[in-house]
Each structure stands twice: as structure tokens, then as C-alpha cells.
C-alpha positions in Angstrom: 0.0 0.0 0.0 1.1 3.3 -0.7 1.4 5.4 2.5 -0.2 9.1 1.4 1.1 12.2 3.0 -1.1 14.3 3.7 -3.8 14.2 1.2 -5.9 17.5 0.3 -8.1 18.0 -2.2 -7.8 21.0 -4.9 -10.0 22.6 -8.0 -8.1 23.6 -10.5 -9.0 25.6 -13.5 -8.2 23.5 -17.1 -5.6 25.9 -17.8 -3.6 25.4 -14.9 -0.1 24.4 -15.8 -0.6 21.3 -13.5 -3.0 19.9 -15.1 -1.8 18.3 -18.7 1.5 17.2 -17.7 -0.5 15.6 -14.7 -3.4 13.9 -16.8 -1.2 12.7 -19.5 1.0 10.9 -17.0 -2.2 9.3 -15.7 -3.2 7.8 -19.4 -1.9 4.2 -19.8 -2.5 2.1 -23.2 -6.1 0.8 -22.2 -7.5 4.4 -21.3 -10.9 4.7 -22.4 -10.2 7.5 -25.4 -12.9 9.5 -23.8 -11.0 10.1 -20.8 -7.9 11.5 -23.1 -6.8 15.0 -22.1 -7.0 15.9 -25.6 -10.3 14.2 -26.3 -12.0 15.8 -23.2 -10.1 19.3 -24.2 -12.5 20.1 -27.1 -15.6 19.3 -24.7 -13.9 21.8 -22.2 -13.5 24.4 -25.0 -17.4 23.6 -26.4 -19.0 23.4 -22.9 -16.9 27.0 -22.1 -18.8 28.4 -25.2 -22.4 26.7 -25.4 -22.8 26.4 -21.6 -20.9 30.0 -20.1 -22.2 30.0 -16.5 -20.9 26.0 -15.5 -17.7 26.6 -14.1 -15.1 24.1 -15.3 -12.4 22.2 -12.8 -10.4 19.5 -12.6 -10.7 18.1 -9.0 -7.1 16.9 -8.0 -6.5 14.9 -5.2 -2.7 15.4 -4.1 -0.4 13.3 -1.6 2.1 15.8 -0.5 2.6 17.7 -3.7 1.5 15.2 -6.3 -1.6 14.6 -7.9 -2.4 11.2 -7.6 -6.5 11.5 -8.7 -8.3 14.1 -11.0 -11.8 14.1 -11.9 -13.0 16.8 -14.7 -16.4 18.4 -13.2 -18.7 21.3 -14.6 -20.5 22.9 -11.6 -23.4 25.3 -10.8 -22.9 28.7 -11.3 -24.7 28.9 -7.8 -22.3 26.5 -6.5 -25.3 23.9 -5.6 -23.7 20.7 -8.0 -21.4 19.4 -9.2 -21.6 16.8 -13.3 -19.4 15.6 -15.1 -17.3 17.2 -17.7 -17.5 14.4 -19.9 -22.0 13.9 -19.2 -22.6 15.7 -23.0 -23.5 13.8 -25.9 -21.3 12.1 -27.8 -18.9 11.6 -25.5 -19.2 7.4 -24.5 -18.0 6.9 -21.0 -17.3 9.0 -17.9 -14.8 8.3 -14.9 -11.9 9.6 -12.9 -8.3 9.4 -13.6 -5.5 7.8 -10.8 -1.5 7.6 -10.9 -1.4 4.4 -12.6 0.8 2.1 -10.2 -1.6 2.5 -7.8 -4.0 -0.4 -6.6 -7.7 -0.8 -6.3 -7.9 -0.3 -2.9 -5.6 2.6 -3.0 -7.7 4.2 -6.0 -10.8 3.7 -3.5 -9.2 5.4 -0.8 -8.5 8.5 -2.7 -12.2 8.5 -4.1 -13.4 8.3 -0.7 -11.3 11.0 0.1 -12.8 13.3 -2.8 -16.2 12.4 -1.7 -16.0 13.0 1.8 -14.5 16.5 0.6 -17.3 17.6 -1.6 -20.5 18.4 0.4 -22.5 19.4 -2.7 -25.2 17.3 -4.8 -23.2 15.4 -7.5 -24.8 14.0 -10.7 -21.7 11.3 -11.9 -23.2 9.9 -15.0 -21.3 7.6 -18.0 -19.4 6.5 -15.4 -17.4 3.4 -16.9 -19.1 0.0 -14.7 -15.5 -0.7 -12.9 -14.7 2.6 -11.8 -13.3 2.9 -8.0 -16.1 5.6 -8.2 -18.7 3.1 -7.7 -17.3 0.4 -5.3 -16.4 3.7 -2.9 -20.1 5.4 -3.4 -21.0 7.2 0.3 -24.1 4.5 0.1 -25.8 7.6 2.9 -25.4 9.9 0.0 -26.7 7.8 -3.1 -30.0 9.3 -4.0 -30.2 6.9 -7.1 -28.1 4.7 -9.7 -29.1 3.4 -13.0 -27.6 1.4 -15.1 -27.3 2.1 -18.8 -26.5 -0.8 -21.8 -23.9 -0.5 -24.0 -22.4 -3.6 -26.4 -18.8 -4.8 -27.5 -18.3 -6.9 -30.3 -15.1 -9.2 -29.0 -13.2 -10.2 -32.6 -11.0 -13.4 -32.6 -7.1 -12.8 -33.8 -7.1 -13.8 -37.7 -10.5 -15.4 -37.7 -13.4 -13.5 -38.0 -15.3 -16.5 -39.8 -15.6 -17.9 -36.3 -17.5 -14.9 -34.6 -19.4 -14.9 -38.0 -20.3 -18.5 -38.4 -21.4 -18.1 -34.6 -24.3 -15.5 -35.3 -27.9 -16.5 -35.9 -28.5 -18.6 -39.4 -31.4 -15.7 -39.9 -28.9 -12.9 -39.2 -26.2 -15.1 -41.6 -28.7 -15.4 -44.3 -29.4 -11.6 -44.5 -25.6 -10.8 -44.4 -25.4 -13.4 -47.6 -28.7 -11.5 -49.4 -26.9 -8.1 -48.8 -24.0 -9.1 -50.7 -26.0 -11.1 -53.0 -28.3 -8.1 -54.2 -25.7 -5.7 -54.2 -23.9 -7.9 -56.7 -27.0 -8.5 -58.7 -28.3 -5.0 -59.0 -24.3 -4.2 -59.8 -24.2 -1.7 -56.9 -20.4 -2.0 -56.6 -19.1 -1.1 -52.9 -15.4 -0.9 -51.7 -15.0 -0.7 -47.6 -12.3 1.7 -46.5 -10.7 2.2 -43.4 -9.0 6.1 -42.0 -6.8 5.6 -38.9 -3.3 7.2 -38.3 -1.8 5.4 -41.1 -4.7 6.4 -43.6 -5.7 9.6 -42.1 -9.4 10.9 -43.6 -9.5 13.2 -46.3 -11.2 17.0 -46.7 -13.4 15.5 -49.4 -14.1 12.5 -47.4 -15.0 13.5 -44.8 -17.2 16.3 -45.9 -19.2 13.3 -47.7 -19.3 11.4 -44.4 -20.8 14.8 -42.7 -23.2 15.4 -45.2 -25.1 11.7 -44.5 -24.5 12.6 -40.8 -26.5 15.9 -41.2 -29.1 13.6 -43.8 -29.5 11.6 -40.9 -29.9 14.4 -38.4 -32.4 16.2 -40.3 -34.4 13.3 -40.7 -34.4 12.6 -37.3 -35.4 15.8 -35.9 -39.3 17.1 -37.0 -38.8 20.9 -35.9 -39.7 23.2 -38.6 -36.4 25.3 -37.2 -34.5 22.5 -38.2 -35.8 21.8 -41.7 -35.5 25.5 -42.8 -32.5 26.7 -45.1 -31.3 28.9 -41.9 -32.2 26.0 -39.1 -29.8 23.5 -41.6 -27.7 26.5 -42.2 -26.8 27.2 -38.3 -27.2 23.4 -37.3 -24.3 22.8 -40.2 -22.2 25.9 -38.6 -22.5 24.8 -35.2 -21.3 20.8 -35.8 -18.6 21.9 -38.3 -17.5 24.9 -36.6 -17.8 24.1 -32.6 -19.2 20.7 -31.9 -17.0 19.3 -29.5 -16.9 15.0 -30.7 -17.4 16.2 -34.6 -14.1 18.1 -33.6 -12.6 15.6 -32.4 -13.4 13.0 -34.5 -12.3 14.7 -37.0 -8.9 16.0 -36.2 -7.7 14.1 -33.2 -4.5 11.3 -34.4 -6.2 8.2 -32.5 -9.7 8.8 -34.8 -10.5 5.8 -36.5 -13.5 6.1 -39.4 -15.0 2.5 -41.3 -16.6 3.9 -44.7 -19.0 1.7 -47.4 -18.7 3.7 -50.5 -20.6 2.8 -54.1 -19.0 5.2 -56.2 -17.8 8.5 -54.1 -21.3 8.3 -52.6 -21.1 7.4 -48.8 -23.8 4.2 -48.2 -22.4 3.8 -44.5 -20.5 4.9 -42.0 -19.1 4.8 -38.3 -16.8 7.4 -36.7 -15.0 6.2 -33.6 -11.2 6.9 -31.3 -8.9 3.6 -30.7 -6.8 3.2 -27.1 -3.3 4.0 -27.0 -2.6 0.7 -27.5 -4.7 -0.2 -30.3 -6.2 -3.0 -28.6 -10.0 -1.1 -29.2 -12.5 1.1 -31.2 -15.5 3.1 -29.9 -17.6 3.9 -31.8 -19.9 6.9 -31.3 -21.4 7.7 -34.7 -22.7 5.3 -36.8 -25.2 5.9 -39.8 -26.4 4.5 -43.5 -27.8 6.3 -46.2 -31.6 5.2 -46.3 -31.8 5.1 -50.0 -29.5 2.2 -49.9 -31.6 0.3 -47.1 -32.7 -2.6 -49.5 -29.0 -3.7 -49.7 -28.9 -3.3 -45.2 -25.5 -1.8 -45.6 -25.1 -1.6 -41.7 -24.6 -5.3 -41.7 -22.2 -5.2 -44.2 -20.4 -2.2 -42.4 -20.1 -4.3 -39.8 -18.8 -7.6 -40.9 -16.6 -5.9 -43.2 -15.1 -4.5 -39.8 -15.1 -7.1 -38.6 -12.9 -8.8 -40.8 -10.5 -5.6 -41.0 -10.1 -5.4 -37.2 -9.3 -9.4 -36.8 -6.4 -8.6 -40.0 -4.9 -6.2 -37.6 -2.1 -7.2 -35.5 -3.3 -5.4 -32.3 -6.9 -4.4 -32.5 -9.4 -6.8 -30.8 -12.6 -5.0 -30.0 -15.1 -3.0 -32.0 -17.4 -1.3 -29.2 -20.6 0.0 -30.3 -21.3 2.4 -27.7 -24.6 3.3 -25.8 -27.6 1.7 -27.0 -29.5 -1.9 -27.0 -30.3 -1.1 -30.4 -30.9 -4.8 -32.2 -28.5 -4.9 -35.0 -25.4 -4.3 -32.4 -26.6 -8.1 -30.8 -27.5 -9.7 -34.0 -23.6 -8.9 -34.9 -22.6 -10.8 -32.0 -22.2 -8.0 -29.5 -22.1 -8.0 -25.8 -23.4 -6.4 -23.0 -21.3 -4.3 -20.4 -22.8 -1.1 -18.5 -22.0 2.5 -17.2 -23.9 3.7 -14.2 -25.1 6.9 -13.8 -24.9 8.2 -10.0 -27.2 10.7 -8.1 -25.5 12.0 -4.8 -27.3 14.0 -2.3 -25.8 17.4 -0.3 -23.2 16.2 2.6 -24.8 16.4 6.3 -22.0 17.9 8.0 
């Protein structure tokens, strides 16, 4: 066990100069990319901007004069709560940061420590379903907990015809008719990969934003929405400020699966990879709905898949937040995040 001097806990604004060198010391290979310092910066810089009165820290928790724990919050103006930085959408998970050599039990001890030293009402959502966060929980506190379902697709090394072979013959058989009428009809497709090696381009990704808006604009009914000047300012805002378009976009660890026919985009996800490359999540995922006859989300899919069991390092495509059928007819499993309700401290 490591002995703590003195621990204390501090709020410190983003830009103070402890704060990066800190963080990035506390990211290890398997860090959930949401947690990155340089992820999380562009929801900093877009929550400053869309949401001005939430003041913005980094809670540190420091033995002696080193930070050993940070958790990124957005408070009250009022000073009544406390969120998390990272509860916006489009960000996947949620959870604290600790000096990697330390154990469970010491990562526990230093969030009970940040608990007991914040008397006001936390909401803690996203929060990842192994977090120290939840197995130290004040329990006199906890006004409520839910869980919320996310799913993994696992991929064997070299063999994705055994995770294939292993999915329903119904879901097998529409996978085969995909192909089948695409070749028929002569809708030729190509799947492509962007990642660090193959970086997106300007045009392609524009293409990929424009079935991304299609999608948004169907989704949404408001007549504000479906004007030239609702599309106009919705199209500003995610181009210009939007914090995961942002990233997605520009950050080196983005990782973006494309089904084209032609230059014209049928399908698409948009995720960030781990350090180590071991996994993908996957935020954003959409098809064009003029190519539904031919289900191109299947074939998105398995044509992952079978490009993420090639690779020499990458074993998991995670789908994200959402039961949503297709992610479990592709073989995916289910893991959680819980989102935590704390009441004001009785001192």
C-alpha cells in the first residue's frame, strides 16, 4: 500500500499548468479515449462556449505535492452541483483518472477522500461499470443509480469467420442477401478504413458529414430544423464548434470505417482507438436510407469485422450506448456504465 502524505483536495481551473503534464501521466494504453486530455479538451472548449455560467475544474487529489487522482467536473454557477465534464452527448464513458501504479484499494481510498471533501449534490453519469467511483459510493449519500447498456463486439485474432459462423442462421442469411443483391443489382461497394496510417480526407470526410446531417435532419421534426437557416446554423455549429465532430475529425487516434458505391457514402461509423490499439469506440454510426434494400449496416459491420481481426493489435469494435438490435444480431455484448445521483453532505 502506498502510504499518502497528507492528502488535500484541490479545484483547478483546465488551464492550470498542472493539469496536462499531470493527466497525460495518468493515461496508460487501455484508457478509455474518452477520458484522453485531448479528447476531453474540445468538450472543455465547447461546454466553455455553449454552456458559459458552468464553471469548469479539474478536481485533484494530491499526496504531498502530487496529484495522484483528477476528476474533470462542470458545476453550478450557484455552487449547488457538481456533473461531469465528460456527461454531453457524444462523449461514451465518464470516470476519474488515478497515478497508474496504484492499486484498487488505493484508487478507492482516494475517491473516498474526494467524496467525503465535496459536500454538494453530484450527478456522476457515463461512469465506466469498474470505476473505484462506484465500489467507494457514500451509500448515505446515493439518491439513485441506473444502469445504462452498452455492447462490445469481441473479434477473434485472424478469424473472424468464427464470430461470423457463430451469429444466428437468420442474421447469416441476411448478411449473404446483402451481398447477393448488391452484386445482382451491380451496386459496386469498396470498404475503407482512415486511422493514423490512412488519415481521412477533406473530401471524405465532408461526404461522411453530409449523411451525418441527412441523418440528423431526418431525425429531428422541428420546422427550425428543416429551414435553409435552421440547416444553415445546425451545419455551422457541428462543423464549426461541436466538440466529438471536432474531435473525430482531427484528433491522431480517430478511427473512421466507410462503405462507399462510387464517391457516394452508403455507411459509416466514426470512432477513437486506445493507445494501444487493442479497441475502437464507436460513437457515430449511420447508412444512407436510400440504400436500405441492400442493409448496408450489416455489411459495415462484418466488413469490420474482418478488417479489425487482420490487424495485428486491434481486438474490439465497441458499439457504444444503445440496445439497439442490430449491435446483438452482430454478435455484441453487453457491459454497462452507471449513472450516479449523490445527495448534499450532512456535516
Amino acid at each position: 500500500m502506498t502510504d499518502f502524505q497528507h492528502l488535500r483536495l484541490l479545484f483547478l481551473k483546465w488551464t492550470d499548468p498542472r493539469v496536462e503534464p499531470a493527466w497525460k501521466a495518468m493515461e496508460t494504453g487501455v484508457t478509455n479515449p474518452f477520458l484522453h486530455y485531448d479528447y476531453l479538451r474540445y468538450t472543455f472548449r465547447f461546454t466553455r462556449r455553449s454552456k458559459p455560467l458552468y464553471r469548469i475544474r479539474v478536481a485533484c487529489v494530491l499526496s504531498g505535492e502530487e496529484i495522484v487522482m483528477l476528476l474533470p467536473l462542470k458545476g453550478s454557477a450557484d455552487h449547488r452541483y457538481w456533473k461531469m465534464l465528460g456527461d454531453i452527448q457524444g462523449c461514451d464513458r465518464t470516470d476519474a483518472l488515478w497515478k497508474p501504479s496504484l492499486s484498487a484499494a488505493e484508487r478507492e481510498e482516494l475517491a473516498r477522500f474526494l467524496y467525503s471533501k465535496i459536500p454538494q449534490r453530484m450527478s456522476l453519469h457515463r461512469i465506466q461499470c469498474d470505476s473505484p467511483l462506484l465500489s467507494a459510493l457514500p451509500q448515505e449519500r446515493l439518491v439513485k443509480q441506473e444502469r445504462k447498456t452498452y455492447v462490445r463486439i469481441s473479434v477473434p485474432e485472424r478469424d473472424p469467420d468464427t464470430l461470423l459462423k457463430s451469429l444466428s442462421s437468420s442474421v447469416r442469411q441476411n448478411i449473404r442477401t446483402a451481398y447477393n443483391r448488391m452484386r445482382r443489382d451491380g451496386v459496386d461497394y469498396r470498404f475503407e478504413v482512415f486511422d493514423a496510417t490512412h488519415p481521412v480526407t477533406d473530401e471524405a470526410w465532408g461526404k461522411i458529414m453530409d449523411l451525418y446531417f441527412d441523418r440528423i435532419f431526418t431525425k429531428y421534426k422541428s420546422e427550425k430544423v428543416h429551414s435553409w437557416l435552421g440547416r444553415w446554423k445546425m451545419r455551422r455549429l457541428y462543423y464549426r464548434t461541436k466538440h466529438d465532430t471536432l474531435s473525430l475529425h482531427y484528433l491522431p487516434n480517430s478511427w473512421h470505417a466507410v462503405l462507399w458505391n462510387g464517391d457516394r457514402v452508403m455507411a459509416f461509423m466514426n470512432g477513437l482507438t486506445t493507445r494501444d490499439g487493442t479497441s475502437v469506440s464507436v460513437p457515430r454510426l449511420a447508412i444512407d436510407a436510400a440504400y436500405s434494400f441492400y442493409s448496408p449496416g450489416y455489411v459495415l459491420i462484418t466488413d469490420a469485422i474482418r478488417h479489425i481481426a487482420a490487424d495485428p493489435t486491434m481486438r474490439e469494435l465497441d458499439l457504444s450506448r444503445g440496445d439497439e438490435k442490430y449491435k446483438f444480431d452482430m454478435g455484441g455484448q453487453v457491459y454497462t456504465t452507471s449513472d450516479i445521483d449523490l445527495s448534499k453532505s450532512i456535516r
